[in-house]
MARPAZA-877259 format. One record per residue: residue in one letter; chain; x negated, y, z negated of N, C-alpha, C, O in turn. Coordinates in steps of 0.1 Angstrom, whole numbers, plus 5000, padded with zeros to 4 digits. Layout:
BEGIN
+----+----+------+------+------+------+------+------+------+------+------+------+------+------+
! aa ! ch !   nX !   nY !   nZ !  caX !  caY !  caZ !   cX !   cY !   cZ !   oX !   oY !   oZ !
+----+----+------+------+------+------+------+------+------+------+------+------+------+------+
!  A !  A !    X !    Y !    Z !    X !    Y !    Z !    X !    Y !    Z !    X !    Y !    Z !
...
+----+----+------+------+------+------+------+------+------+------+------+------+------+------+
END
This chain:
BEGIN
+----+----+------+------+------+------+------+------+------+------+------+------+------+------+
! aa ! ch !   nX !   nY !   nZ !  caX !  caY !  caZ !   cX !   cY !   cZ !   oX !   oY !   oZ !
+----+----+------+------+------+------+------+------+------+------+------+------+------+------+
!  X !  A ! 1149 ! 6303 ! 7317 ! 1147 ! 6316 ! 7310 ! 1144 ! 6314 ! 7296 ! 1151 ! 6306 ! 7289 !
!  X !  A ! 1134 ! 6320 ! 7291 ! 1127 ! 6322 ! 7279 ! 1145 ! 6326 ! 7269 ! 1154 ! 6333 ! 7273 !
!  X !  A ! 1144 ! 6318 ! 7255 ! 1156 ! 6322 ! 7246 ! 1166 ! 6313 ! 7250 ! 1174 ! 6312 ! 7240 !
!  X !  A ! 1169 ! 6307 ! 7258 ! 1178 ! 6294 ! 7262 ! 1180 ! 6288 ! 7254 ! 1183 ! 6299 ! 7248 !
!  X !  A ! 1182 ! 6278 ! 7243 ! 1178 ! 6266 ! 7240 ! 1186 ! 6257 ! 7243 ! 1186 ! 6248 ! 7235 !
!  X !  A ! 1197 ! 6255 ! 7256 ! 1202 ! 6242 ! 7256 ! 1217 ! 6245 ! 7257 ! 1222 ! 6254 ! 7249 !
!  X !  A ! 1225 ! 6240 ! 7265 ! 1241 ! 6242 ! 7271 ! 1245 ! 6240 ! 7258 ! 1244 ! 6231 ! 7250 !
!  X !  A ! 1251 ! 6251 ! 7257 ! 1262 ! 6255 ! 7241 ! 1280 ! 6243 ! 7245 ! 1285 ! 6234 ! 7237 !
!  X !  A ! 1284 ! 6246 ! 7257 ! 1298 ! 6240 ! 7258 ! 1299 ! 6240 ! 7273 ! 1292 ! 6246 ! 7280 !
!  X !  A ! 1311 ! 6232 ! 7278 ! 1313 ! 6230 ! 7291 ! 1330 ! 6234 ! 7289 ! 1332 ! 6233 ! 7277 !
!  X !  A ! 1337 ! 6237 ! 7294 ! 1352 ! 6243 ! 7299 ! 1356 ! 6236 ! 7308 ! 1349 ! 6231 ! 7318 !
!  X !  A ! 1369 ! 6234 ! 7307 ! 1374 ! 6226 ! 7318 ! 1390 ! 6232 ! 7316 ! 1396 ! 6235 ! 7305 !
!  X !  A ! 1396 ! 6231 ! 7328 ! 1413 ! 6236 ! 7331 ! 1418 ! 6222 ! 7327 ! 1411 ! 6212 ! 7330 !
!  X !  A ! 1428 ! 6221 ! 7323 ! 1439 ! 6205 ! 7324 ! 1452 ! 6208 ! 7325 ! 1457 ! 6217 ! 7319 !
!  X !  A ! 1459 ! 6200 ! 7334 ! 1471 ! 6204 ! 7334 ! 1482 ! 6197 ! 7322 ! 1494 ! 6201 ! 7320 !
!  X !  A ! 1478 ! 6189 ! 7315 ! 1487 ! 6180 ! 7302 ! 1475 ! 6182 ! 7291 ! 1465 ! 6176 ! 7293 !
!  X !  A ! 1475 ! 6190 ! 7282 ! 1466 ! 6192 ! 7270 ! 1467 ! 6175 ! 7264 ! 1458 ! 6166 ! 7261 !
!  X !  A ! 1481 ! 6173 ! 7264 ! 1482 ! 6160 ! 7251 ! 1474 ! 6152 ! 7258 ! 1464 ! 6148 ! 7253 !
!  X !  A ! 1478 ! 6146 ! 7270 ! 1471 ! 6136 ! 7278 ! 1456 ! 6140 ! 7278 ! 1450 ! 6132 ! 7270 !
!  X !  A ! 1448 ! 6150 ! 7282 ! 1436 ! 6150 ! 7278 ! 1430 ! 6150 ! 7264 ! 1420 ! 6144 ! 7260 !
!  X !  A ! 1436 ! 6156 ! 7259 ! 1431 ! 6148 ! 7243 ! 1431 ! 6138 ! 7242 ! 1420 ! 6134 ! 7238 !
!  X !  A ! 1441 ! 6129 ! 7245 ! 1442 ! 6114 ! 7239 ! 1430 ! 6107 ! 7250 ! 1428 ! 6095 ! 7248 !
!  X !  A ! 1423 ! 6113 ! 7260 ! 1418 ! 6110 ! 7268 ! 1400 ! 6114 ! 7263 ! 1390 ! 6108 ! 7266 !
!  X !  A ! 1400 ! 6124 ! 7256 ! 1388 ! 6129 ! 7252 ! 1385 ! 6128 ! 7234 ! 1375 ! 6129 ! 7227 !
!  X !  A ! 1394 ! 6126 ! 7231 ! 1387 ! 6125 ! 7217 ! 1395 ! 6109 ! 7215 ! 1386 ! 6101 ! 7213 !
!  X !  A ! 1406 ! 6103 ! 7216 ! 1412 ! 6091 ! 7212 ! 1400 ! 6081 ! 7217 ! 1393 ! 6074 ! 7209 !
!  X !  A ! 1398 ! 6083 ! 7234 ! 1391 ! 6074 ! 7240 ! 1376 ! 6072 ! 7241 ! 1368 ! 6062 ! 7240 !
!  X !  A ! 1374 ! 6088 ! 7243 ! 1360 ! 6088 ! 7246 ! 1354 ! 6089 ! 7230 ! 1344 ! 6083 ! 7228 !
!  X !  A ! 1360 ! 6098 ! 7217 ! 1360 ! 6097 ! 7208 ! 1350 ! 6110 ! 7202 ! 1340 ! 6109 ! 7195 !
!  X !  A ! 1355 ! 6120 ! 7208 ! 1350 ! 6137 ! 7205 ! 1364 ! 6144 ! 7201 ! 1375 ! 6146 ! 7205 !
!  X !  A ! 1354 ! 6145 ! 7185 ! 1369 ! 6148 ! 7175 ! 1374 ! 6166 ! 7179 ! 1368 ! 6174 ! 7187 !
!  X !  A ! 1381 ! 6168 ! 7174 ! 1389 ! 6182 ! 7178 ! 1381 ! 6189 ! 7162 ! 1379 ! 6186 ! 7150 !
!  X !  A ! 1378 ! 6197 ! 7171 ! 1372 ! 6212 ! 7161 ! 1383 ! 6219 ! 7153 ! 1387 ! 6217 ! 7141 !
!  X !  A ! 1387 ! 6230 ! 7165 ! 1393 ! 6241 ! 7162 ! 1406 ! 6244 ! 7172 ! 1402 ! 6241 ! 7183 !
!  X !  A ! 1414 ! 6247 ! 7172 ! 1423 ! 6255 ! 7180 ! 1420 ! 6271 ! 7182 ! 1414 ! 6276 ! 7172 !
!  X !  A ! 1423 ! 6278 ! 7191 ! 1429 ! 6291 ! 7197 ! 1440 ! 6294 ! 7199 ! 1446 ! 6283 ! 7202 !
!  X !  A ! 1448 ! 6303 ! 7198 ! 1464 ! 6296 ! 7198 ! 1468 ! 6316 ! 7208 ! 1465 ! 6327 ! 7204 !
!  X !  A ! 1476 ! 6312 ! 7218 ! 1482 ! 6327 ! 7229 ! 1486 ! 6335 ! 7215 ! 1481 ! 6333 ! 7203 !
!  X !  A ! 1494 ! 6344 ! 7218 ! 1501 ! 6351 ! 7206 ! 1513 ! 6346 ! 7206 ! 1520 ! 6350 ! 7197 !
!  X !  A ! 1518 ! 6339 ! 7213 ! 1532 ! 6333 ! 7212 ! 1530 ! 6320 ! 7203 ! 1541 ! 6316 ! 7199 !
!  X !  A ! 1524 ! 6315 ! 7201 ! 1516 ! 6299 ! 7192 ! 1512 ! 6291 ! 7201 ! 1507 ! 6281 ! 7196 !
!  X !  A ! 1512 ! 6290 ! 7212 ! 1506 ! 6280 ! 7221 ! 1492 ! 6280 ! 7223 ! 1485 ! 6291 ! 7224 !
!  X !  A ! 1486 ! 6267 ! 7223 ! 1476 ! 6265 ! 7222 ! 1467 ! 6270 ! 7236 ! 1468 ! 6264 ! 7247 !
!  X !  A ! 1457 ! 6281 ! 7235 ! 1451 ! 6288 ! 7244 ! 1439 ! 6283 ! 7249 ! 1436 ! 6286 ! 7261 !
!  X !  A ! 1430 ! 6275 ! 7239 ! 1423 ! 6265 ! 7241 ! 1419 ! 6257 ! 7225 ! 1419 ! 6261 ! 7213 !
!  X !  A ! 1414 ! 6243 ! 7230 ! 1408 ! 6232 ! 7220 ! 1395 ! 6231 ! 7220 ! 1390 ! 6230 ! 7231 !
!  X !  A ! 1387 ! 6232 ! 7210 ! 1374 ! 6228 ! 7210 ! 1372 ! 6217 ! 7204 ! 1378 ! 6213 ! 7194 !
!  X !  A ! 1361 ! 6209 ! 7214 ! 1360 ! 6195 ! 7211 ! 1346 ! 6190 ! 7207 ! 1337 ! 6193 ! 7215 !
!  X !  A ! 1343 ! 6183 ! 7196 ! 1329 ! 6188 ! 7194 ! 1319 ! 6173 ! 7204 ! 1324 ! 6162 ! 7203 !
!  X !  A ! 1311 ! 6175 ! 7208 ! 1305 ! 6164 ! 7215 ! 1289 ! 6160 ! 7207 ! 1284 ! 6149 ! 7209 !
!  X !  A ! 1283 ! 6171 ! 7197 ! 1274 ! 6171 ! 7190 ! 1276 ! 6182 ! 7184 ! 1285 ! 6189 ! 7188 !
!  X !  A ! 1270 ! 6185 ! 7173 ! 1269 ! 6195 ! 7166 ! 1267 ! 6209 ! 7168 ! 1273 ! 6217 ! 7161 !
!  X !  A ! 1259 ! 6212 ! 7181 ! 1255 ! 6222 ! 7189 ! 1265 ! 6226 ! 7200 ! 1269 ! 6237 ! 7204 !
!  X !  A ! 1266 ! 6213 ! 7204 ! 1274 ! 6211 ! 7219 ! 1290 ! 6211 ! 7223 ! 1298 ! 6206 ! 7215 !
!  X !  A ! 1294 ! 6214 ! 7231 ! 1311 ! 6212 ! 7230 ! 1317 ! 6214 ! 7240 ! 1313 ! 6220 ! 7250 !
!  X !  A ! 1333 ! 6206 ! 7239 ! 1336 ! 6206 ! 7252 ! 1348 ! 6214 ! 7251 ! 1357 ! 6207 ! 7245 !
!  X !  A ! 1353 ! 6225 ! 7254 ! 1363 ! 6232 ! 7259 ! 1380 ! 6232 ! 7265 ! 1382 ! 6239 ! 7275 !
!  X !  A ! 1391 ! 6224 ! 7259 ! 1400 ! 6225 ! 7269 ! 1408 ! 6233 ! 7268 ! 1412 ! 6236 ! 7257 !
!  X !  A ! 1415 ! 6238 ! 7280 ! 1423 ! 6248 ! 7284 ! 1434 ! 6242 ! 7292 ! 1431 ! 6235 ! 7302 !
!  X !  A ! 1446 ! 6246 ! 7288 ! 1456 ! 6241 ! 7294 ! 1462 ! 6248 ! 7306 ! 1460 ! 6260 ! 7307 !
!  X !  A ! 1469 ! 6243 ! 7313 ! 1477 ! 6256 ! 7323 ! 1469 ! 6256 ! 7335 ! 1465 ! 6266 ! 7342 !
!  X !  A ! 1465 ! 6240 ! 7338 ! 1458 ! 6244 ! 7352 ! 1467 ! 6248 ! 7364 ! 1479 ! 6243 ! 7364 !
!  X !  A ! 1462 ! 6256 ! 7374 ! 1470 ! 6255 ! 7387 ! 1475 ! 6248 ! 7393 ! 1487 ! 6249 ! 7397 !
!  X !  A ! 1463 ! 6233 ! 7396 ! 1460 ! 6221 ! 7404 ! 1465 ! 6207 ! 7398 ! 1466 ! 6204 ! 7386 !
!  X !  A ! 1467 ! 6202 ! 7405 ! 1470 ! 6187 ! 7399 ! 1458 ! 6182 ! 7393 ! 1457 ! 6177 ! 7382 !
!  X !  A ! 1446 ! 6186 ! 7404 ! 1434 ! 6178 ! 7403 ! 1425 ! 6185 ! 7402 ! 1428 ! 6196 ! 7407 !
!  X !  A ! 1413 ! 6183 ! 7397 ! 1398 ! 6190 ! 7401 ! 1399 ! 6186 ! 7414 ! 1406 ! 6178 ! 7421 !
!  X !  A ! 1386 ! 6200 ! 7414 ! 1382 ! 6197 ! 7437 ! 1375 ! 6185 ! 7434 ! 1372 ! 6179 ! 7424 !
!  X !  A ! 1373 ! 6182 ! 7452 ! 1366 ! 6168 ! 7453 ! 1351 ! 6173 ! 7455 ! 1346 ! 6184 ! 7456 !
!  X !  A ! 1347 ! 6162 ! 7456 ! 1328 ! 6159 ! 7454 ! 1323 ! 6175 ! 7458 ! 1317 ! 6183 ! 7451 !
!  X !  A ! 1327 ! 6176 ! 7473 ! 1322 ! 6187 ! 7475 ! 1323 ! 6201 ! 7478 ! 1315 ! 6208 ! 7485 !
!  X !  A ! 1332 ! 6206 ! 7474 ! 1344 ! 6216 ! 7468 ! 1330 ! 6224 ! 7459 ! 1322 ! 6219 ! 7451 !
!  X !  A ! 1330 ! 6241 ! 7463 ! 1318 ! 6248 ! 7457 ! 1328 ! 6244 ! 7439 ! 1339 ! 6239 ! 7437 !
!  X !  A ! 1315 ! 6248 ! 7430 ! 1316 ! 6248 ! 7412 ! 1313 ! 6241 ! 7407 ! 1306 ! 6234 ! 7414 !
!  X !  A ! 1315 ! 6236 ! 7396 ! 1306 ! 6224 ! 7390 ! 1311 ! 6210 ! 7396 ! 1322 ! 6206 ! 7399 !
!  X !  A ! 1300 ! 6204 ! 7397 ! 1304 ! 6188 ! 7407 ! 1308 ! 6175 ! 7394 ! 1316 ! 6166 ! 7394 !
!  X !  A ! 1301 ! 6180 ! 7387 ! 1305 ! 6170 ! 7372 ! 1299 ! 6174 ! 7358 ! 1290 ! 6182 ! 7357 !
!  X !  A ! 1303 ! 6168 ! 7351 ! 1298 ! 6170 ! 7339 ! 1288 ! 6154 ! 7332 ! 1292 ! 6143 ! 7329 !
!  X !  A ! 1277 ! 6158 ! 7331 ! 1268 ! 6147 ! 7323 ! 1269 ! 6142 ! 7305 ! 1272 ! 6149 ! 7296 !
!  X !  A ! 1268 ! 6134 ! 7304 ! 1270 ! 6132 ! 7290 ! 1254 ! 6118 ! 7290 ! 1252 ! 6107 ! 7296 !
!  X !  A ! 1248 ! 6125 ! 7283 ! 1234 ! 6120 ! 7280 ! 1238 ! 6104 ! 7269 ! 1245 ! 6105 ! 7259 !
!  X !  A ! 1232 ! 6092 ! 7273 ! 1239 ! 6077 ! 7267 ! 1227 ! 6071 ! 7260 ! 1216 ! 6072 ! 7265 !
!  X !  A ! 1227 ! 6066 ! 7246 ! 1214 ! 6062 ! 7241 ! 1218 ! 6048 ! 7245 ! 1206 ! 6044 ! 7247 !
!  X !  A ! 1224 ! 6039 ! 7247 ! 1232 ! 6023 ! 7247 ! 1239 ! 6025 ! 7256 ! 1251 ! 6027 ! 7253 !
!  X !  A ! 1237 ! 6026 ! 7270 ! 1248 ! 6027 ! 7282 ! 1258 ! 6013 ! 7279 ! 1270 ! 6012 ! 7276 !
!  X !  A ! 1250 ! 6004 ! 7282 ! 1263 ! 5988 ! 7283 ! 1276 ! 5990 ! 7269 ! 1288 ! 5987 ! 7269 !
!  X !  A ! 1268 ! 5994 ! 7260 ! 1274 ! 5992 ! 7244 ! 1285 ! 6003 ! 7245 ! 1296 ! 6001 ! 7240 !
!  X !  A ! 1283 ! 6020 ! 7253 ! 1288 ! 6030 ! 7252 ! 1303 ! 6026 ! 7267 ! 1315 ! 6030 ! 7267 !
!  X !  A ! 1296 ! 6018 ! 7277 ! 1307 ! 6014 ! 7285 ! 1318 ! 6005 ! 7276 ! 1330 ! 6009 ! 7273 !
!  X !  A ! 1312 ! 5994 ! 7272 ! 1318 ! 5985 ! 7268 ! 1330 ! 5987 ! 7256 ! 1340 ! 5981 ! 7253 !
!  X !  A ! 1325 ! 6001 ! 7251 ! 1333 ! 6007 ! 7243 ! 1348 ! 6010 ! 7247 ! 1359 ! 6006 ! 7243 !
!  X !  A ! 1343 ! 6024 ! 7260 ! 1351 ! 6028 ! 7265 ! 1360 ! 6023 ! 7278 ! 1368 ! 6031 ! 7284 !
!  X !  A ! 1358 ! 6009 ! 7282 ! 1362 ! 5998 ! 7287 ! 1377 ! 5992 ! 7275 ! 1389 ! 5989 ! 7279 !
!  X !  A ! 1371 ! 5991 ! 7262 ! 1378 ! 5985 ! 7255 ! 1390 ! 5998 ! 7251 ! 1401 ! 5994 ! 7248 !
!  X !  A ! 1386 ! 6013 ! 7251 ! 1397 ! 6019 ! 7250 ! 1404 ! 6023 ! 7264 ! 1407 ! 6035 ! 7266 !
!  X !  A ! 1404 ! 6016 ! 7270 ! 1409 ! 6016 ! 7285 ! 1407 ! 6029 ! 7297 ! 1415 ! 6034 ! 7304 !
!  X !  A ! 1394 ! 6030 ! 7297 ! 1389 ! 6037 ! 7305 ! 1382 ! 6029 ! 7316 ! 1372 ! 6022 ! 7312 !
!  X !  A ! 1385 ! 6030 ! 7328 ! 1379 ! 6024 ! 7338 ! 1369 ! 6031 ! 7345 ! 1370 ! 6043 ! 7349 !
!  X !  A ! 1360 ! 6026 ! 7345 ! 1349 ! 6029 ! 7356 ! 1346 ! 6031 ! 7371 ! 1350 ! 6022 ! 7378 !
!  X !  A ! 1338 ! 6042 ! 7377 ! 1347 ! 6047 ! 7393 ! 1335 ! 6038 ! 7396 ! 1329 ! 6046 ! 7404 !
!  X !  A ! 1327 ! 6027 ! 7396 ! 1319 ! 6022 ! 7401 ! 1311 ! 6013 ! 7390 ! 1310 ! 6019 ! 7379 !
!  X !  A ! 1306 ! 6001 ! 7389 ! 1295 ! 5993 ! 7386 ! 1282 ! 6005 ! 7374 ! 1274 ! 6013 ! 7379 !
!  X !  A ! 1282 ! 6004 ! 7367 ! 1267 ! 6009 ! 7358 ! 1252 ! 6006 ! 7370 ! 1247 ! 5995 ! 7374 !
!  X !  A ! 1249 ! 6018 ! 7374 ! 1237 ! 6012 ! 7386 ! 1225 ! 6024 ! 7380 ! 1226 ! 6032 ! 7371 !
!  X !  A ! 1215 ! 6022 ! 7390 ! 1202 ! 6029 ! 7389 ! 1200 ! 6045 ! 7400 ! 1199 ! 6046 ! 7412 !
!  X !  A ! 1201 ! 6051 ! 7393 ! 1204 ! 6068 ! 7399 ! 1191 ! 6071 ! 7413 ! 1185 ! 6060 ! 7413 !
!  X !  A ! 1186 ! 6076 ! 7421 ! 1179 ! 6084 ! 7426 ! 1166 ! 6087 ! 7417 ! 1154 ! 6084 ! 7420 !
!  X !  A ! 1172 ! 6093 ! 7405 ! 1163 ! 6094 ! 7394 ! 1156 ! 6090 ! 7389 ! 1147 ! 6096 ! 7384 !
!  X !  A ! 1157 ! 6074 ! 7388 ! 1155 ! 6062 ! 7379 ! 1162 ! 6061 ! 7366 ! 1156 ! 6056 ! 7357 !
!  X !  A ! 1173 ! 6066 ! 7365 ! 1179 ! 6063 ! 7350 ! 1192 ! 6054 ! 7350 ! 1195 ! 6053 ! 7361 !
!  X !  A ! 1199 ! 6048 ! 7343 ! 1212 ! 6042 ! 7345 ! 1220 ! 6051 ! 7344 ! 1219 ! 6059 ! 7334 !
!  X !  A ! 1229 ! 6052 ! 7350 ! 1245 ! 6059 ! 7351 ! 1258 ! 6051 ! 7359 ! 1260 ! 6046 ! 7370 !
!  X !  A ! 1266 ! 6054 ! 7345 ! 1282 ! 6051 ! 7346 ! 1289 ! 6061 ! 7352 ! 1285 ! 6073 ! 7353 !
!  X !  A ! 1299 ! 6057 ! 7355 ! 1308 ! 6078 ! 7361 ! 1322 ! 6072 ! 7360 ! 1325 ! 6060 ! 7360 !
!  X !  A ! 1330 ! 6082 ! 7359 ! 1348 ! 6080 ! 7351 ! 1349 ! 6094 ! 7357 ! 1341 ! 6102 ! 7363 !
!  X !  A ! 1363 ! 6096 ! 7355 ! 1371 ! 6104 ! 7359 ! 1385 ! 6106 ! 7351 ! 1393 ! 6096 ! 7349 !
!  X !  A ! 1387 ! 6119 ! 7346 ! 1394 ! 6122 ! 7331 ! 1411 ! 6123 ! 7337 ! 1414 ! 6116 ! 7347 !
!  X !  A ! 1417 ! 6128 ! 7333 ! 1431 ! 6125 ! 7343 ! 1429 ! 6141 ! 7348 ! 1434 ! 6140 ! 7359 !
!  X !  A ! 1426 ! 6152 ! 7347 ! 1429 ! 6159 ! 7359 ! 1418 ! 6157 ! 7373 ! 1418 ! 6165 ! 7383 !
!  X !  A ! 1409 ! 6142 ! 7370 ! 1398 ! 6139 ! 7381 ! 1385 ! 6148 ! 7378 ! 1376 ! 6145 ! 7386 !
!  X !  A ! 1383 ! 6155 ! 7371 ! 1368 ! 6158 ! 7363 ! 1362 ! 6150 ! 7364 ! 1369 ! 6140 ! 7360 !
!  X !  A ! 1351 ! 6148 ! 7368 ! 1341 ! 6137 ! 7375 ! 1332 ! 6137 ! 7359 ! 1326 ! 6147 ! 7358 !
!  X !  A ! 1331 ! 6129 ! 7350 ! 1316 ! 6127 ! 7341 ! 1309 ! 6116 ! 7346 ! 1312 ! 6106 ! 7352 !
!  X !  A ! 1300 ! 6121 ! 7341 ! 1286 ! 6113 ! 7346 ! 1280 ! 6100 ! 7333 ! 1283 ! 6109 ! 7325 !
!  X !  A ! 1277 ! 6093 ! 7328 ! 1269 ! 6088 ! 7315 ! 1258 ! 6084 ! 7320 ! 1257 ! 6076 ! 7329 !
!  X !  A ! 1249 ! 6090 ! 7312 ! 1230 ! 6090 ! 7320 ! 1223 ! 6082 ! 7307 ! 1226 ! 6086 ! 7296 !
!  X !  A ! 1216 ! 6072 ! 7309 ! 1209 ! 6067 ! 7299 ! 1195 ! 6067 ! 7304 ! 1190 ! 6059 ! 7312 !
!  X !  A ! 1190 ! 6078 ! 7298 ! 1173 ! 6078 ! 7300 ! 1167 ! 6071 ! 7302 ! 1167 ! 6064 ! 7292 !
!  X !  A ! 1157 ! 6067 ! 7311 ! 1149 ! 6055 ! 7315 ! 1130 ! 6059 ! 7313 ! 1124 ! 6064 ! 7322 !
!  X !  A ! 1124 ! 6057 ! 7302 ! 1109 ! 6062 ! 7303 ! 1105 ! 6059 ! 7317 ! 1108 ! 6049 ! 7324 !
!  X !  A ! 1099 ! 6068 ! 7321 ! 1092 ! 6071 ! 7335 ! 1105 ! 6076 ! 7348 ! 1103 ! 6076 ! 7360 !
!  X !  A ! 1114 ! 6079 ! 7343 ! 1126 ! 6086 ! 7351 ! 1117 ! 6101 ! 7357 ! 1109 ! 6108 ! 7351 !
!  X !  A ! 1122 ! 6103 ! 7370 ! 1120 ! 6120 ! 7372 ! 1121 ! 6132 ! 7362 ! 1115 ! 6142 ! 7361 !
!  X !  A ! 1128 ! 6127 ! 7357 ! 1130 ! 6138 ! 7347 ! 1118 ! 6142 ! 7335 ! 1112 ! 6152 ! 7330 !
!  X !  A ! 1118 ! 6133 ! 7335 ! 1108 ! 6127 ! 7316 ! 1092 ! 6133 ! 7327 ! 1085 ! 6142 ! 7323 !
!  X !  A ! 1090 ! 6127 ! 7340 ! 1080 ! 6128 ! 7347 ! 1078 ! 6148 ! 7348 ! 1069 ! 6156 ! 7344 !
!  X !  A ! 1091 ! 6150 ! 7355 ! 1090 ! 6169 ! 7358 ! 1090 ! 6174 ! 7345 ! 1087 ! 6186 ! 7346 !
!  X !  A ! 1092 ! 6171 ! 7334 ! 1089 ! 6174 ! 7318 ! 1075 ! 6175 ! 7315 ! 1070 ! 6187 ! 7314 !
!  X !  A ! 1070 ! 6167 ! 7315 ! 1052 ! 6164 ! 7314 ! 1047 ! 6173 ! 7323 ! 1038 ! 6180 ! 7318 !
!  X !  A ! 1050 ! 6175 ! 7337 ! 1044 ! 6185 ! 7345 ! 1045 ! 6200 ! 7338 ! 1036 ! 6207 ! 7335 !
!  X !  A ! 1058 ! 6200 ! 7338 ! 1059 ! 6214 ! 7334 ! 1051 ! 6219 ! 7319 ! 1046 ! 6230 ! 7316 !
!  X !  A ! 1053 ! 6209 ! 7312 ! 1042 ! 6215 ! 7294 ! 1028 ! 6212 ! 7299 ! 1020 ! 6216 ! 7291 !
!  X !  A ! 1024 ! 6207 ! 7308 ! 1010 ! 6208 ! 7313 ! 1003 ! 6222 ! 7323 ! 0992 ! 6227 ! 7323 !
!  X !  A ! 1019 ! 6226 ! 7330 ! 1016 ! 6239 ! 7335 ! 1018 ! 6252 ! 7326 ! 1019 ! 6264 ! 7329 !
!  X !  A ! 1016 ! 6247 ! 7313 ! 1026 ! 6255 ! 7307 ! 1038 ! 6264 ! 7304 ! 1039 ! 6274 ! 7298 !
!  X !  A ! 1048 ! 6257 ! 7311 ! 1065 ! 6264 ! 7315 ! 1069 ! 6263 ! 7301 ! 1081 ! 6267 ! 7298 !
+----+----+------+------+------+------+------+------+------+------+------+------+------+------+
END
């Protein structure tokens, strides 16, 4: 849609605010913005900044222990775009986040890592590959002019 320019923020429910913090900005290393706070002072949600534009959302008070699984309708995961996948693992390896699988080559042609936050939110880490599908359906479409 014409006027877009690009995912402002992503939201997510958690059931321990402190544990995902220390899980999203300690580890992964996306500093805290802003608070929201109920009218009683409890914090209603955290904004987490991921780029300047971009942001991630938490909200506490989930229902669930866990996010749904793989194929449960709503969002399936969340991507986080990697300039240095090995260097960006290697990081988050060293602040003790494990990986749900090996760094491999996508469908796509790109490299991706994938983790899982503690209420099991699936992220993705995508390191663009020149000549990936993507970069390919890009060129098509400014040639069709989209």
């Amino acid at each position: 849609m014409k006027g877009i320019v690009h995912i402002g923020h992503v939201a997510i429910k958690v059931t321990d605010l402190e544990k995902s913090l220390e899980y999203y900005e300690k580890r992964l290393g996306f500093p805290e913005m802003l608070r929201l706070h109920n009218d009683d002072g409890t914090p209603w949600l955290v904004y987490l900044r991921i780029t300047d534009d971009q942001y991630l959302e938490i909200f506490p008070g989930a229902e669930n222990d866990r996010a749904p699984g793989w194929n449960a309708n709503g969002v399936n995961h969340m991507c986080f775009t990697i300039e240095d996948l090995d260097g960006t693992v290697a990081r988050i390896e060293e602040a003790g986040i494990t990986l749900l699988s090996p760094i491999k080559e996508g469908l796509d042609g790109n490299r991706q890592a994938w983790l899982e936050d503690p209420d099991g939110n699936r992220i993705e880490l995508m390191e663009m590959k020149p000549g990936c599908l993507q970069f390919e359906a890009i060129d098509r479409l400014h040639r069709e002019g989209r």
